[in-house]
N, C-alpha and C positions, 0 to 999 in steps of 0.2 A: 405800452398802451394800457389804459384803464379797463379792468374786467366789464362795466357798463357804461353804458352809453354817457357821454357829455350834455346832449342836450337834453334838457329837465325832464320834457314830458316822456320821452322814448327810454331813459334813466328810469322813471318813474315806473313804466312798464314793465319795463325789463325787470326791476327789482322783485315786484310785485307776484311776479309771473317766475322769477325762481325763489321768493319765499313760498308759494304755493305750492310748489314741486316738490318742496322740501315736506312742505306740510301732508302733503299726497306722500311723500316717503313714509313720514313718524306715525300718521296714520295708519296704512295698513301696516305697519312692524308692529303698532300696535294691536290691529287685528288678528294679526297672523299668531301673535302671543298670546291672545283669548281664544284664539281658536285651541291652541295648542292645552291650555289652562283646561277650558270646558271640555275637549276628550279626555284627557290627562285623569278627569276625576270619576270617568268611568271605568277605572283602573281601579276604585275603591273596593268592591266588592273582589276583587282577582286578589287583595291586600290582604281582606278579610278571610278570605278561604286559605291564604296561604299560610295565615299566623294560625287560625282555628284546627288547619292539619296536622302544623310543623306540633302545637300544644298538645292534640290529640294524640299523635302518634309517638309523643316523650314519654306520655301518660299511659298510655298502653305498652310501651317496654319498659317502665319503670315497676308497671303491674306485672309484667310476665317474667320481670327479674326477681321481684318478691316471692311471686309464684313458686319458680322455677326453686328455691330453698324449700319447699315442701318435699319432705322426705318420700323417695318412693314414685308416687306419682307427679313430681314437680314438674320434668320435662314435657311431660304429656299436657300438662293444664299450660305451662308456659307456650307451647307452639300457637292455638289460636291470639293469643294478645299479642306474639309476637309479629303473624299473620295480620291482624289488625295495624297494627302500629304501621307494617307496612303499606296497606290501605290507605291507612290514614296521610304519609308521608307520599302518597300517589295525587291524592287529595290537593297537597299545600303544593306540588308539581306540577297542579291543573290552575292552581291560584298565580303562581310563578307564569308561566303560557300563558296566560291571561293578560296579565300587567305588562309584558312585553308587545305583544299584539297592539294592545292600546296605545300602548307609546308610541309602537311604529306607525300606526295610523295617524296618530296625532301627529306627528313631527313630518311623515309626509302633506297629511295637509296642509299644516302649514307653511312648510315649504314652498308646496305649489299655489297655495294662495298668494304667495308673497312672493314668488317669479311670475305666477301671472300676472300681477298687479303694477310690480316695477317695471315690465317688459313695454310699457305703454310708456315711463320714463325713458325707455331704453331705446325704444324705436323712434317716436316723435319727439319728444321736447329735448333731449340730447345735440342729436345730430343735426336740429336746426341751431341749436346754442352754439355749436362750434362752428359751423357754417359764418355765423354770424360773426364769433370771432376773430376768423381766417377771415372774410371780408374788410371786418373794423380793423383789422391789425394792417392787410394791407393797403388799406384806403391810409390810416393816419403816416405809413412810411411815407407815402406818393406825396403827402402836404407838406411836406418840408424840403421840397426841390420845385425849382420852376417848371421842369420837365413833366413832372409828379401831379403838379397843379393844374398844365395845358390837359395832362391824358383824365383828370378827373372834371376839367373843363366840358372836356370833347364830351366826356358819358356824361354830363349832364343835359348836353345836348340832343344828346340820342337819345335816352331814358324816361327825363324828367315831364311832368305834364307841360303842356305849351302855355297852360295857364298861369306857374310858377316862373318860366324862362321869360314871359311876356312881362311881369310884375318886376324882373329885374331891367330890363330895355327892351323895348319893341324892337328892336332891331341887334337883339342879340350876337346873333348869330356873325352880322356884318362886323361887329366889335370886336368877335372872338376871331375870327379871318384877319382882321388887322393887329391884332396880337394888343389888344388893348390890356394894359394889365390888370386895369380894375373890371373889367369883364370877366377876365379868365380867375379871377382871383373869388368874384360873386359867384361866377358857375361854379366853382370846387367847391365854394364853401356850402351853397346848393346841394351839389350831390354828397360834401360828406354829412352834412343833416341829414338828409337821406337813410344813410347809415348809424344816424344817431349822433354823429360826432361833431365839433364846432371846428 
């Protein structure tokens, strides 16, 4: 069975109606990817504090190691720089927790931006597509048996408007009792239109 429809204009729909799903997909992926981009870059600053610390606090054990060859008093002058350095390296640890924070905020939003937004996929336009499916697939087996034909016959009967049944015989119905086959053959073809199908 053909994924859509046979008859043009219900084809037409159909197509139109899962290119747009798709395009409701690429779109918010792509939202959810700007979202993620725009928090992402309030992570700048946590970057900068963390390169400004990690520099700083090289810089001040590089000073308190030069220090520290000062004869005599070297140890002594070396402990605050090297007190500092580690300040500093507290510093580039508060830049570090920063960028991470941000990430994970970004990535969960966008996440849930992007499962709320599919979940409208996921609930409505899904499970009537397969619905529809499972109908087209079993309507086109029943068209290729007489058997197939009378019970898709019958549910045009039942189903279809009186306006449509009346256009093919006013007196349908008496045709299909008499097992007329070009009756039962109009009424199937009836309701697999219905279905989309010729």
């Amino acid at each position: 069975m053909k994924l859509y429809a046979e008859k043009p204009g219900k084809a037409l729909r159909q197509l139109i109606t899962d290119l747009l799903v798709v395009l409701w997909i690429y779109l918010w992926i792509k939202a959810a990817m700007g979202v993620y981009d725009g928090l992402e870059k309030l992570a700048v600053p946590g970057e900068k504090l963390e390169g400004a610390g990690n520099g700083l606090a090289q810089q001040l054990r590089d000073a308190g190691g030069k220090v520290k060859r000062v004869p005599i008093a070297g140890d002594d002058l070396a402990g605050p720089f090297n007190k500092a350095g580690d300040a500093a390296a507290g510093v580039a640890e508060a830049g570090r927790q920063q960028q991470e924070i941000v990430h994970n905020i970004a990535l969960a939003m966008s996440i849930g931006l992007l499962a709320l937004t599919l979940s409208v996929v996921l609930l409505f336009w899904l499970p009537r597509r397969l619905r529809w499916i499972e109908r087209a697939s079993a309507a086109a087996k029943m068209r290729g048996s007489a058997a197939g034909k009378d019970l898709l016959a019958l549910r045009a009967l039942a189903t279809q408007p009186l306006t449509k049944l009346a256009a093919i015989d006013p007196d349908i119905a008496a045709a299909w009792r008499r097992g007329d086959a070009d009756a039962v053959d109009r009424l199937a073809r009836l309701e697999l239109a219905a279905e989309g199908l010729k």
